[in-house]
C-alpha positions, 0 to 999 in steps of 0.5 A: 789186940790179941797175942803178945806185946812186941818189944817197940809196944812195951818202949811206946807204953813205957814211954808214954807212961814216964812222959811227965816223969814216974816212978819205977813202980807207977811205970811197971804197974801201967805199963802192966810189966812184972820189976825184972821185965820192968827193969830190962826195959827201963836200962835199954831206954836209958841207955838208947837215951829214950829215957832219963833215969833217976838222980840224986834224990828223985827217984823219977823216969822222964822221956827225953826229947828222943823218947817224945819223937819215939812215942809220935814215930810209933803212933803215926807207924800204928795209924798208917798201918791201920786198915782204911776199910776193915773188911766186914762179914758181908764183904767175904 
């Protein structure tokens, strides 16, 4: 994929990062996000209830059940758009 991310990539990746529940840190490096981007994102997901922040003393990002039904409306939007049969060289 070339260019740039759009915004619902960024949420899909970050949410498919904290699925099983990560650190601020693990989430902005595999999400390959810079902290102040990072945290852009992590508060508009917390606050669209995509995503449950920290409490107390953990210091652990989960997706909540809407942020699982996000990631799965993505990936099956990706799918759909996909192009059945790319066009090849030849076909030009």
């Amino acid at each position: 994929m070339s260019g740039k991310r759009s915004d619902i990539e960024i949420s899909a990746d970050i949410l498919q990062v904290a699925r099983n529940g990560a650190k601020k840190s693990h989430i902005v490096y595999k999400a390959n996000l810079n902290f102040k981007i990072g945290k852009k994102y992590l508060d508009r997901l917390i606050h669209s209830g995509l995503l449950k922040g920290p409490n107390g003393e953990s210091k652990v990002f989960r997706t909540t059940e809407k942020g699982v039904d996000y990631i799965n409306y993505y990936h099956g939007l990706k799918d759909y758009l996909r192009p059945s049969h790319p066009i090849t060289a030849s076909a030009r």
